[in-house]
N, C-alpha and C positions, 0 to 999 in steps of 0.2 A: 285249644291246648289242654292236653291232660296236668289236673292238678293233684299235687300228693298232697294229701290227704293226713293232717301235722294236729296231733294230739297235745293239749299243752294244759297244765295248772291254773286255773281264773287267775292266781294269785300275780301271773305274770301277766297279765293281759296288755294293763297297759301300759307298760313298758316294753311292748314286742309288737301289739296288732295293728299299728298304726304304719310300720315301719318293716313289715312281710312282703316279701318280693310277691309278685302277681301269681307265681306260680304254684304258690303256697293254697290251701284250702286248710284255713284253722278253723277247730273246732274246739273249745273251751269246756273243762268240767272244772266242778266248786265240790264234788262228794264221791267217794268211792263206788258208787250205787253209778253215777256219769259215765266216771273213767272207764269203769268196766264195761259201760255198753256202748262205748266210741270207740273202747281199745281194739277190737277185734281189727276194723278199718284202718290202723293208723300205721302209714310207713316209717314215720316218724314222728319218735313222742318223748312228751316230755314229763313224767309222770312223778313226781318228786308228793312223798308226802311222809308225815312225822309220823305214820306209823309204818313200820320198815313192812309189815306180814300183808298189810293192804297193797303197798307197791309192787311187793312178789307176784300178790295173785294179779294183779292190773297186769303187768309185766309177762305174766302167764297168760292172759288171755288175751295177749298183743299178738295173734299170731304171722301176721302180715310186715310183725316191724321188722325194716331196715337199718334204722338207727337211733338208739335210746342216749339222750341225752339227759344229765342231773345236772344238781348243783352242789349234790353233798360232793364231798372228795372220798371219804369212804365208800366200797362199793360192797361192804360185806354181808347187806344186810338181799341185797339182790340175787336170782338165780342165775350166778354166775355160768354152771354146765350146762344149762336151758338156751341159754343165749350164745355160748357159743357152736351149741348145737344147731341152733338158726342162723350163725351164722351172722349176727346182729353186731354194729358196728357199734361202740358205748364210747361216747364221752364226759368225763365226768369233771367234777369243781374243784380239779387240784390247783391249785394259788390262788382262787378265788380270794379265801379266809385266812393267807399266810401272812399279811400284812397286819393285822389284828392277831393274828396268833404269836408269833414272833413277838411283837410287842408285848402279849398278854406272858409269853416267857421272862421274859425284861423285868417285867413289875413282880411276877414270881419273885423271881432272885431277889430283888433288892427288896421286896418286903421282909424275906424268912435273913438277906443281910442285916437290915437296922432292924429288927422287932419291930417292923410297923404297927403290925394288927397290934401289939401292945399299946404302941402310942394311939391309936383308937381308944383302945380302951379305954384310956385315959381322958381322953379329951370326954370320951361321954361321960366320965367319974367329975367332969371341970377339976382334974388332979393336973397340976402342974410337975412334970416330970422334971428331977432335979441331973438326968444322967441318960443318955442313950439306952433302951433297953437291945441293940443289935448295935454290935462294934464290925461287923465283917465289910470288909472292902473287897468288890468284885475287882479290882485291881489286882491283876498277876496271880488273881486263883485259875485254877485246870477247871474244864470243864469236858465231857467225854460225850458228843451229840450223835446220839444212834438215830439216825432216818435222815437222808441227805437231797431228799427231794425239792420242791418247792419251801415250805416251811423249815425246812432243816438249813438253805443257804441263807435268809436273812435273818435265824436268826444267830448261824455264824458272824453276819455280815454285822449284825447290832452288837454284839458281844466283843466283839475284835474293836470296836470303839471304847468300849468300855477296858481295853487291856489285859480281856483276858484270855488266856492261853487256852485254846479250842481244838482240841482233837477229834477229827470224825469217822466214822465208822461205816465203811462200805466197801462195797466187792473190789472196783477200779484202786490200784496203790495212787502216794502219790504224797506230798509232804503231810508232815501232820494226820496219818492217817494209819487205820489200822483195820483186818478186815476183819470179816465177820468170825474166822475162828481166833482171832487173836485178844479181843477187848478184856475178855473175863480175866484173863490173867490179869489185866493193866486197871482191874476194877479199884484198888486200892491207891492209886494215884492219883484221884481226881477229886475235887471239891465237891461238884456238881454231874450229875447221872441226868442228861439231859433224855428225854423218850419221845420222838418225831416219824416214827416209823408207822409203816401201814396195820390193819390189822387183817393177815394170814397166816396160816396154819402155822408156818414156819416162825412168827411172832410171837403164836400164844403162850404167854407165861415165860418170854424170856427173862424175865426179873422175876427171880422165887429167894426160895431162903439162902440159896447156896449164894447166889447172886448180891443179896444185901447184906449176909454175915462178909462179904469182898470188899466193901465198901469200907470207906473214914467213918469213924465213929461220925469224926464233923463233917460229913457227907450231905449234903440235898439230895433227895430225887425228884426229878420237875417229867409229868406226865402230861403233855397236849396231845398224844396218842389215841389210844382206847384204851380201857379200861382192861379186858380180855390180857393186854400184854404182860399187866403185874400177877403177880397170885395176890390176891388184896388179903388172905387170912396171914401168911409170911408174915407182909408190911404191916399191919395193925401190929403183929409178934413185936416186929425189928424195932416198929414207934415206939411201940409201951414200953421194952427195955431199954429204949437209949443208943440200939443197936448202931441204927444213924443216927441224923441230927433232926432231920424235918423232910418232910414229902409234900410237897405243891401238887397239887390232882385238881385238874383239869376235868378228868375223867373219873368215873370208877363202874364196879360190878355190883349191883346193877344200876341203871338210872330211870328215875329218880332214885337215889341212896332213901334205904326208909331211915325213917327216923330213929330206928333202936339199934341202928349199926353202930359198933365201937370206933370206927371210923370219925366219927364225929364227938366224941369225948373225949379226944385223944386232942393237947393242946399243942403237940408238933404236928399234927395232919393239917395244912391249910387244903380246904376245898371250894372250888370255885365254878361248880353244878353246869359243868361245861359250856360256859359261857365266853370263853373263848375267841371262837368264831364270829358269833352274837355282836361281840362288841363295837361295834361299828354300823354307820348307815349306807355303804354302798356295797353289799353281795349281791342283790337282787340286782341293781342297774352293772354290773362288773358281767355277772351271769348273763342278763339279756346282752349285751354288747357281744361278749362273746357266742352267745347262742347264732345271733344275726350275723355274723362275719363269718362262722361254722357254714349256716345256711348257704352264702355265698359259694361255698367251696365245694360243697354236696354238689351244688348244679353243675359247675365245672367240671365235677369226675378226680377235686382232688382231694387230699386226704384232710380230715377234721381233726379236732384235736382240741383240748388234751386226748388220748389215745387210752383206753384202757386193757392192757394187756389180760385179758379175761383168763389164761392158763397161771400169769402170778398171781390174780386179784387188784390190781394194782395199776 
């Protein structure tokens, strides 16, 4: 029997090679220096690594792949026109991290609602606070969620527990809904500027100054997006003056944030070094599970998935 020939990350190893159909021929790399001289042979790979420019070229000198599997959910940092020039089938780790991310939106709000980080503070001062330093109830505030994908339904789905009024933002109508050329107008309505969208071209910088002078003074902006979507010089502007109220970032331009960005002196920016995703112990066994049922369906002739439409990005 001929075997294909299945490039994959050490990092998954054992969570996938015990449990590789027969048909399978895995070959394992630990270094970019590996990847690169297995890539050529691999019809199928799994090349995931935290430097995006090393995955490119790995990815680049895949020229025999068939089907490129990740785990980020992002696919912006890959040769998106390369791959569909080959013709290359991509799945990538949308909902993998939506269940921690959703969440990680949750504890946004209701931190920047009660002054949590204040009451930290405190607690490290052993100051006994005589007064809530956040009076806001997510109770019957608007919130306006741009990106309606995997993370954009729960964390609808969590919000709408909490009572609050969720409007989202996408192409399809539908209650509660507005499309893509209609939000800006509606930007002065909403408590909360939720940011759950992908990053493409058609993304970048949809939040600039025009965009946050639209906004409630007593406005949030909560970003588990990328960083790429805000103009981050606007928002440092909009913080320092009061413009809005507070920006939860998830994300920013660039990461790691250096140390002398105003971004971080700014006592309405909570940033949270995109950890996000992070926050949890099961992406790696969610990813492999999913990888290994993908596998199944490859041999079959039917379709894998999640599906990455390589002409949106997305």
């Amino acid at each position: 029997m001929t075997k294909t020939v299945t490039v994959l990350s050490g990092l998954i190893r054992p969570l996938v090679e015990s449990h590789l159909p027969d048909w399978v021929e895995p070959r394992f790399f630990m270094s970019k220096d590996e990847a690169m001289s297995l890539a050529p042979e691999a019809e199928i790979g799994w090349f995931d690594m935290y430097d995006k420019k090393d995955m490119a070229a790995v990815i680049g000198a895949a020229t025999n792949l068939k089907w490129l599997n990740s785990i980020y959910a992002g696919v912006d940092g890959m040769p998106l026109d390369l791959l569909r020039e080959r013709g290359t089938v991509v799945t990538n780790g949308a909902g993998i991290n939506a269940i921690t991310i959703a969440e990680y939106v949750v504890m946004g709000m209701l931190t920047v609602a009660k002054g949590y980080r204040e009451v930290v503070r405190a607690q490290d001062r052993r100051e006994w606070l005589m007064d809530s330093p956040g009076k806001v109830e997510l109770f019957g505030s608007k919130a306006l969620l741009l990106g309606y994908g995997a993370i954009g339904k729960l964390v609808e789905e969590r919000l709408k527990a909490f009572a609050v009024d969720v409007t989202v933002v996408r192409r399809s109508p539908g209650p509660n809904t507005l499309g893509p050329d209609q939000w800006r107008a509606r930007l002065g309505d909403f408590d909360w500027v939720i940011l759950a969208v992908p990053a493409t071209p058609e993304t970048d910088g949809m939040i600039g100054s025009a965009e946050l002078a639209a906004m409630k003074p007593t406005a949030t902006l909560v970003n588990i997006a990328r960083g790429s979507v805000v103009d981050q010089d606007a928002l440092v502007a909009a913080l320092d003056t009061q413009q809005i109220a507070a920006a939860f970032l998830d994300v920013t331009t660039p990461e790691p944030l250096p140390d002398s960005d105003p971004l971080w002196s700014l006592d309405n920016a909570h940033i949270t070094m995109h950890l996000s995703g992070r926050a949890q112990d099961k992406m790696f066994m969610r990813s492999a599970q999913r990888f290994l049922e993908n596998l199944d369906r490859w041999k079959r002739g039917e379709a894998v998935e999640p599906r990455v439409d390589l002409a949106l990005g997305y």
